[in-house]
C-alpha positions in Angstrom: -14.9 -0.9 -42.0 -16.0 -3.8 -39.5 -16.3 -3.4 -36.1 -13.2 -5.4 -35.3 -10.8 -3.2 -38.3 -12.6 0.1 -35.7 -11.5 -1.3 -33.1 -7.8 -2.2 -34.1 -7.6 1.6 -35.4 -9.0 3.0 -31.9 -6.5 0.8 -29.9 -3.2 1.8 -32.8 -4.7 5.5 -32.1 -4.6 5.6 -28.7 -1.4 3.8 -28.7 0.5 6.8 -30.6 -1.3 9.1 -28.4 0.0 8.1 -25.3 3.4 7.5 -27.1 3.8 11.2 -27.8 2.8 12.1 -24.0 5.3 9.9 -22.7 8.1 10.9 -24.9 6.6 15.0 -24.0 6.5 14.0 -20.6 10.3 12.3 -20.1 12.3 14.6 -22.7 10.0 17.9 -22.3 10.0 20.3 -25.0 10.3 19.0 -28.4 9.6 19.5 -32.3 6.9 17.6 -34.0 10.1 16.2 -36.5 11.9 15.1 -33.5 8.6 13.2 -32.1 8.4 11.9 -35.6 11.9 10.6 -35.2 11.8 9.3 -32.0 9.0 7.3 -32.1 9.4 5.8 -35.6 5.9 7.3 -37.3 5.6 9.7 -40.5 5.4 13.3 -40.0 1.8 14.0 -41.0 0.4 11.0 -38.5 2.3 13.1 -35.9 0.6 16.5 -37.0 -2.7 15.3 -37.2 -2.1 13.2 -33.5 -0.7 16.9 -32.0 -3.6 18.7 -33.6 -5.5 16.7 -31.8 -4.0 17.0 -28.5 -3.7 20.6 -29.0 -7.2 20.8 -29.2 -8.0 19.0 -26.5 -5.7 21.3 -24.5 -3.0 18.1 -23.1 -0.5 19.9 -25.0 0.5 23.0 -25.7 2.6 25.1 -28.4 5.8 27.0 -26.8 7.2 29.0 -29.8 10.3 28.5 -32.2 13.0 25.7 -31.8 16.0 25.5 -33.9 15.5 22.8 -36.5 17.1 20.6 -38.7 19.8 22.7 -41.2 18.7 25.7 -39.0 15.1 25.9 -40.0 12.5 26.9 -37.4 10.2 24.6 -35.6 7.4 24.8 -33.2 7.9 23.1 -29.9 5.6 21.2 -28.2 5.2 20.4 -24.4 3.2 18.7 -21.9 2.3 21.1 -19.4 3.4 19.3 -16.3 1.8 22.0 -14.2 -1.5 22.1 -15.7 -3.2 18.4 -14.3 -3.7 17.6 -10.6 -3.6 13.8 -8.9 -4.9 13.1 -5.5 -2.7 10.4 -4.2 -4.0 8.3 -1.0 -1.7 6.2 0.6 -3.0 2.8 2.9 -0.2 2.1 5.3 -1.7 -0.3 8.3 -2.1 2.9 11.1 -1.4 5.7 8.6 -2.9 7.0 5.6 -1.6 9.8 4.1 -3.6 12.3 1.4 -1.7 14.0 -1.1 -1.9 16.1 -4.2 0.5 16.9 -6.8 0.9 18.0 -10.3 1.9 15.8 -13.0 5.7 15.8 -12.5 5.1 14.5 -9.0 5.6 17.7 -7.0 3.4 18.0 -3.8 1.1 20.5 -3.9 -0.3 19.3 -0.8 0.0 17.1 2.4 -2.0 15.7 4.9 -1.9 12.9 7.4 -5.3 11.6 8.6 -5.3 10.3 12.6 -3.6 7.0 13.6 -5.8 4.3 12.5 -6.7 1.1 14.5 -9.1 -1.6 13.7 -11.8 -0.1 15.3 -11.6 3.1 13.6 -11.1 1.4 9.7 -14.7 2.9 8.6 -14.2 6.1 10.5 -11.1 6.2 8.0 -12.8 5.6 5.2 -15.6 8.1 5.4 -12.9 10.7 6.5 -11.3 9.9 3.4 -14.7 10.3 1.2 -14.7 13.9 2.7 -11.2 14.7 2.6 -10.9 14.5 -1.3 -14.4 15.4 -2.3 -12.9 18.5 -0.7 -9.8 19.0 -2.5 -11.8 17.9 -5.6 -14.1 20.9 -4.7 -11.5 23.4 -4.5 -9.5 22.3 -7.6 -11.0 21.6 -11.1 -7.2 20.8 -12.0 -7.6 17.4 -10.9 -8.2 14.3 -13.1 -7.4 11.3 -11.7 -7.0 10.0 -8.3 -4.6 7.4 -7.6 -4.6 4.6 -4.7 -2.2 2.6 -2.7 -3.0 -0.4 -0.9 -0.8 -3.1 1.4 0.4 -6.1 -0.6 -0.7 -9.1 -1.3 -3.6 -7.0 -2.9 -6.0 -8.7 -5.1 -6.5 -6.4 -8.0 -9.8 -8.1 -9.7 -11.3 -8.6 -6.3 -10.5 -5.6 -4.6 -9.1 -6.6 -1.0 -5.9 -7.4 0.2 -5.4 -10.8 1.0 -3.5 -10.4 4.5 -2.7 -7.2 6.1 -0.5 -8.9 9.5 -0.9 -6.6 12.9 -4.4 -5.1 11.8 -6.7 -7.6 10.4 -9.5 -5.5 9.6 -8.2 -3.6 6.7 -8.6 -7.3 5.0 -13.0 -6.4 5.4 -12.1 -3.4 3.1 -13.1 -3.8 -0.5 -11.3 -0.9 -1.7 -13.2 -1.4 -5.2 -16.4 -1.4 -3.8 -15.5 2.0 -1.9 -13.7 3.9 -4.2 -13.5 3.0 -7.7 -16.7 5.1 -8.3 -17.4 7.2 -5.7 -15.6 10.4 -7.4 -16.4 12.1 -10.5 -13.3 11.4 -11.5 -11.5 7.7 -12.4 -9.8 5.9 -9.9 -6.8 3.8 -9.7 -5.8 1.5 -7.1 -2.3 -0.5 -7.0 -0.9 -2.1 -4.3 1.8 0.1 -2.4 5.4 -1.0 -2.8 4.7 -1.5 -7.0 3.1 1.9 -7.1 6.6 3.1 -5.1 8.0 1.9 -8.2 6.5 3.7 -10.2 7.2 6.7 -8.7 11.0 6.1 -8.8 10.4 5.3 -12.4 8.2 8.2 -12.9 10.1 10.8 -10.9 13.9 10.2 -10.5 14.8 12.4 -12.8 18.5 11.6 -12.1 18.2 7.9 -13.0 17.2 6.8 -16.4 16.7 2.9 -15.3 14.8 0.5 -17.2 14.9 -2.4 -14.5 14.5 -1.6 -10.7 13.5 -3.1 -7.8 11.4 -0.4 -4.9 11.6 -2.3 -1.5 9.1 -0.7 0.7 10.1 -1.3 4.5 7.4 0.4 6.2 4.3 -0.8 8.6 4.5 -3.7 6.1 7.4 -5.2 3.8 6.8 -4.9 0.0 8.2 -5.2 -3.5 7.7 -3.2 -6.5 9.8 -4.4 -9.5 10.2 -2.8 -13.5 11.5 -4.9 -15.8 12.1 -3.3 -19.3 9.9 -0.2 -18.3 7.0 -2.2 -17.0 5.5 -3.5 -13.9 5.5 -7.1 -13.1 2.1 -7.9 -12.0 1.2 -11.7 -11.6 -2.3 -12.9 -12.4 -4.0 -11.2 -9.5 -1.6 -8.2 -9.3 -0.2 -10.1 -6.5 3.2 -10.7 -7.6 6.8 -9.7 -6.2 5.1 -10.3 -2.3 8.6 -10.5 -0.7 7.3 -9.4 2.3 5.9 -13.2 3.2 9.1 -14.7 2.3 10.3 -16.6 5.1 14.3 -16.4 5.9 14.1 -18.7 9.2 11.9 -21.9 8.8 11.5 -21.9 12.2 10.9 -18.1 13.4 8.2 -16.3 14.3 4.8 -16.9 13.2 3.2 -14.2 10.9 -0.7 -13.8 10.4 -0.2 -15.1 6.7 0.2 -18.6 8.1 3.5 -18.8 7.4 6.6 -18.4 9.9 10.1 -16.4 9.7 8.2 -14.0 6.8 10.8 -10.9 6.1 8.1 -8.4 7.9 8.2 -10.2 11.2 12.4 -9.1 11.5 12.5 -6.0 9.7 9.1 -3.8 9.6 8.4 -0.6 11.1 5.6 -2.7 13.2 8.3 -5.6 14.1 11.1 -2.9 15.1 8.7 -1.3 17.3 8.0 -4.5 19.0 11.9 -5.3 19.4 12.2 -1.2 20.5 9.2 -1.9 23.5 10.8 -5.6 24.4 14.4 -4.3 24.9 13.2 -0.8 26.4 15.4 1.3 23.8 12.9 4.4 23.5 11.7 5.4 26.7 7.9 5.7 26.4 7.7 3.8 23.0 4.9 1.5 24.2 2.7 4.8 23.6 3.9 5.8 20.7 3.2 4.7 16.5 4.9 2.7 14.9 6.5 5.9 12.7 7.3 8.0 15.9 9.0 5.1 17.4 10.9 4.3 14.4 12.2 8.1 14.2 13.2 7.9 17.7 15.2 4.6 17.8 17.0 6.5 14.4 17.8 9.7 16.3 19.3 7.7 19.2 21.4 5.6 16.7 22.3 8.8 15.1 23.8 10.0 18.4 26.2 7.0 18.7 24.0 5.0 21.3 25.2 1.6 21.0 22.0 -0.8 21.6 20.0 1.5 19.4 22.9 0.9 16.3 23.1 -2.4 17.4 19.4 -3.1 16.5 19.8 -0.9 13.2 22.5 -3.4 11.9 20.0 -6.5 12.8 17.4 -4.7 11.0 19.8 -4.1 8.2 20.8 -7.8 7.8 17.5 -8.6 7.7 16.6 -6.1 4.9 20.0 -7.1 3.2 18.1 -11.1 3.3 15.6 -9.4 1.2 17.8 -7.7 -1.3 19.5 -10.8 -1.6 16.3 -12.7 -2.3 15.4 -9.7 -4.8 18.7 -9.8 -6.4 18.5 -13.8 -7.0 14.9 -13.4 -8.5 14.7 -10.2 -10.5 18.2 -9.2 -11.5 16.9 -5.5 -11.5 19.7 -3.1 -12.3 18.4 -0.7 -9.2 17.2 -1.5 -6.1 15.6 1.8 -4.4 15.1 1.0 0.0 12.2 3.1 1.2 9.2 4.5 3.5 9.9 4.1 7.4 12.5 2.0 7.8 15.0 3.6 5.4 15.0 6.8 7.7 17.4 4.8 9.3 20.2 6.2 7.0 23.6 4.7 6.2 23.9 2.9 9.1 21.1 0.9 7.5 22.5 0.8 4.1 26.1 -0.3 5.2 24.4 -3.5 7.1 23.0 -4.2 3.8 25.3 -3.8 1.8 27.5 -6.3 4.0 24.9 -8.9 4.0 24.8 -8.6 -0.2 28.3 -8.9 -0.3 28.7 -11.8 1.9 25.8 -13.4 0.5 24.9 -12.7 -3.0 26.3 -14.3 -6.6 28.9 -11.7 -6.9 28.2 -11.1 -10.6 24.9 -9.8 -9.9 25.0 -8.1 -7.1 28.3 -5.9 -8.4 26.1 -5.0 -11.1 23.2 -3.7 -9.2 23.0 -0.8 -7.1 21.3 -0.5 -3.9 20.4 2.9 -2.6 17.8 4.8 -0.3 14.9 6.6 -1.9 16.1 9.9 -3.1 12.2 11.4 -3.4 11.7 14.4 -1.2 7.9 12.7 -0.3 7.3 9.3 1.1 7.3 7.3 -2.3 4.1 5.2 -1.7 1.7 8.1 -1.5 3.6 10.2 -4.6 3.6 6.1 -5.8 -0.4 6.7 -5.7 -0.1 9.7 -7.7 2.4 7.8 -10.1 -0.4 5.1 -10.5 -2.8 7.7 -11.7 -0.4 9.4 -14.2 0.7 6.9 -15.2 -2.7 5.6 -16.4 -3.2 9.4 -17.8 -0.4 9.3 -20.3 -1.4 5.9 -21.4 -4.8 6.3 -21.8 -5.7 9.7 -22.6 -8.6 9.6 -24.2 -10.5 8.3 -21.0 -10.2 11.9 -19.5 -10.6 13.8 -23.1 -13.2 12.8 -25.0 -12.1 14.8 -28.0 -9.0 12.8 -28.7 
């Protein structure tokens, strides 16, 4: 057999590998005939694929099912439980470290200190030493997963503008992480890898096409079509954040002016919080605490602080509008900072939508608030890294 006939088998090998963990990992327990049904290949390629991975200990055996004509079959299963990710999460001031098992529950949680520009490489080394020691204390883990602000520049490793702190842009996140670790590293930018993790870990929602708009430090898209992420030819794609809805707004460190994340941020409602003196003492506060505080006082009925929550809302709704006109995704999941604003948010929205979207489409999408218990861009990390573990297994098993 020629090298290039070698190769083709390898790639159709892997292929039905990873098939088999992804159908394990969204339907759980099944039969090898039911495997064999599902994904369309003969019975004895799946028992010599399963042998494999039972070997290799990715799968395991769980007993007798009930089979066809009530004959008894083995089940198989992906032991959800069994492989660790470290997620990392790059906001502009916050990075978050996580780690979680396969199905996306959080094992643990930790916020590092507020970041400014002067403290970037303090960050970074911290961050060395934080998961070198949860690597340490967990031989579980296999992958670590990375999420960076947008427009992130996947073959040269930095992001191309990060607006109110500049000198994340000096970060080459390649040249830090990808092999400082003994084990492999993945790094998406943040709002796609928050799609993933709706994809990954809604279990309620079975969608195939949906939109994850990120309103944090930064604005962000992260958009599935048919299963997939759209990328772009530098991974830069779906950047709604530096879309501009007034041509003649404020200016935004991209170059443009009017971009999305000037009205509707986390960093741009803080600035509108200090300017109109809605949170007493906001001036020393982050960006997140801030936020929270403007939400509580909304919560209670105060009327400036709603006030500002529905201008916030019709800018986000300018977004989903834009999203809605470009991507036609079935879903469109609102999260990170800004969506802690509740239904106050949402029902600003939703009214811009309706007065301002083709009705057809936007009465066929739905537009809710992350239901994930964890902030979606650092489980999004850990999505990034599973991800690439059920579709590549044999870079962490070499005996598959």
């Amino acid at each position: 057999m020629n090298a290039t006939a070698t190769a083709s088998q390898a790639s159709i090998s892997e292929s039905n590998r990873s098939r088999i963990l992804q159908h394990l990992y969204h339907n759980g327990i099944s039969s090898r005939a039911q495997i064999a049904k599902a994904l369309e290949l003969t019975p004895a390629a799946i028992t010599k694929i399963t042998a494999r991975l039972l070997e290799a200990g990715i799968i395991t055996e769980t007993g007798d099912l009930e089979g066809i004509k009530n004959r008894r079959s083995i089940g198989l299963k992906l032991d959800t439980a069994l492989f660790h990710v470290v997620g990392v999460k790059f906001a502009r001031s916050l990075v978050e470290i996580g780690l979680f098992d396969l199905a996306g529950n959080r094992i643990s949680l930790e916020d590092l200190p507020t970041v400014s520009d002067s403290t970037i490489p303090a960050t970074i080394r911290s961050i060395h030493e934080h998961v070198n020691r949860l690597l340490a204390a967990d031989d579980e883990i296999v992958a670590i997963g990375i999420a960076v602000p947008g427009p992130y520049l996947r073959d040269q490793g930095r992001t191309a503008v990060v607006s109110s702190m500049a000198g994340w842009r000096s970060v080459n996140f390649i040249e830090e992480f990808a092999d400082a670790f003994p084990v492999p590293v993945y790094i998406e930018q943040d709002a796609r890898a928050g799609a993933l993790a709706q994809y990954l870990f809604d279990r309620d929602s079975t969608c195939e096409n949906l939109a994850y708009y990120l309103i944090g430090e930064g604005v962000g898209l992260g958009v599935i079509d048919n299963g997939r992420l759209i990328d772009g030819a530098q991974g830069a794609a779906t950047e709604i954040g530096h879309i501009s809805v007034d041509v003649h707004g404020i200016p935004c460190d991209c170059g443009n002016v009017g971009c999305l994340e000037r009205y509707c941020s986390a960093v741009a409602v803080h600035e509108q919080i200090v300017a109109n003196d809605l949170v007493p003492g906001a001036a020393n506060m982050t960006h997140t605490e801030a936020c929270r505080a403007l939400f509580a006082a909304a919560n209670d009925g105060d009327k400036p602080a709603l006030d500002l929550v529905h201008r916030i809302g019709r800018y986000a709704g300018y977004g989903c509008v834009t999203i809605l006109n470009a991507y036609n995704p079935e879903r469109i999941v609102i999260g990170d900072i800004v969506s802690e604003a509740g239904q106050p948010l949402l029902d600003a929205i939703l009214e811009t939508v309706a007065e301002r979207a083709i009705p057809d489409i936007a009465q066929a999408t739905t537009i809710t608030l992350s239901p994930l218990p964890t902030d979606a861009t650092v489980t999004g990390a850990a999505a990034v890294a599973i991800t690439e573990f059920l579709e590549h297994p044999s870079v962490f098993f070499d005996d598959v």
